[in-house]
N, C-alpha and C positions, 0 to 999 in steps of 0.2 A: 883724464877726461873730466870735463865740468859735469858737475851735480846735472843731471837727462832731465829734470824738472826744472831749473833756474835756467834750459837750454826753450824749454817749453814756454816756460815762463818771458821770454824774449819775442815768442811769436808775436805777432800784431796779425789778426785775422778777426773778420765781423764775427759777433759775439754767434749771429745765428749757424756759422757755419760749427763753431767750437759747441755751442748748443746741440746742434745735430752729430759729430762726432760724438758726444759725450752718451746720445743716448744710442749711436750703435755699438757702446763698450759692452752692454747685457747680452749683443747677440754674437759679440765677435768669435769666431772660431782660430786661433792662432795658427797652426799648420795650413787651414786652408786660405786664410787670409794673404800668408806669406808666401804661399806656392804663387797667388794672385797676383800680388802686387811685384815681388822679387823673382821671377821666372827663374833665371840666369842663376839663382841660389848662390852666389859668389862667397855671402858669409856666413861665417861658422856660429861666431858669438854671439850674446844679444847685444853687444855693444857694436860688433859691425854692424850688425840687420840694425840697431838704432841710427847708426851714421851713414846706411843707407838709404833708410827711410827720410832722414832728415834731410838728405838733397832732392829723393823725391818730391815731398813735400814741397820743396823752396823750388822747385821746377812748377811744380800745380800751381801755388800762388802767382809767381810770377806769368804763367799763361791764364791766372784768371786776371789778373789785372791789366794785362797788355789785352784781351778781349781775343784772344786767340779761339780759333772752330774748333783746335782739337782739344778744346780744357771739356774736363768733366766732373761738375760735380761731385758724383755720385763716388767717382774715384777720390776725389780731394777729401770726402768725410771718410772714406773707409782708412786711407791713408792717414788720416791726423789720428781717426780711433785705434789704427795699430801703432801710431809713435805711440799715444799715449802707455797704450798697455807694454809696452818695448820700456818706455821710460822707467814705470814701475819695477819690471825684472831687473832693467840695467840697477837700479840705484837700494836693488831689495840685494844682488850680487856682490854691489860695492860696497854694503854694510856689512855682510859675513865673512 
């Protein structure tokens, strides 16, 4: 798998949405985040939950950009703020 930050580092998203994810990383709760976002629990690792995340994600953008009713903010920053902290595990894993 490629480096979960140089994958991050790829995204193109207005600064103000990476802004506001960035500052719900103080409040994020990780289990209840994931129960949140990932219902379906499908993955075990933090590298599946990251390459789940990351389609979710590319699913949000892509309904914010095409101007879709069912995009929601509010989901789209909780989402980017759990890749990020998903990123940090995955690549804190891949160095030990």
């Amino acid at each position: 798998m490629k480096d979960p930050c140089s994958i991050l580092g790829t995204l193109r998203r207005p600064p103000l949405l990476v802004r506001a994810a960035q500052f719900g990383l103080t409040e994020h709760n990780r289990e209840r985040s994931l129960r949140r976002l990932l219902p379906e629990n499908r993955a075990r690792t933090t590298v599946e939950i990251f390459a789940q995340l990351v389609e979710k994600e590319a699913w949000l953008d892509e309904a914010r950009r095409s101007g879709e009713a069912t995009y929601s903010i509010s989901r789209h920053i909780e989402v980017l703020a759990a890749l990020i902290i998903e990123a940090r595990l995955v690549k804190r894993a891949m160095a030990a």
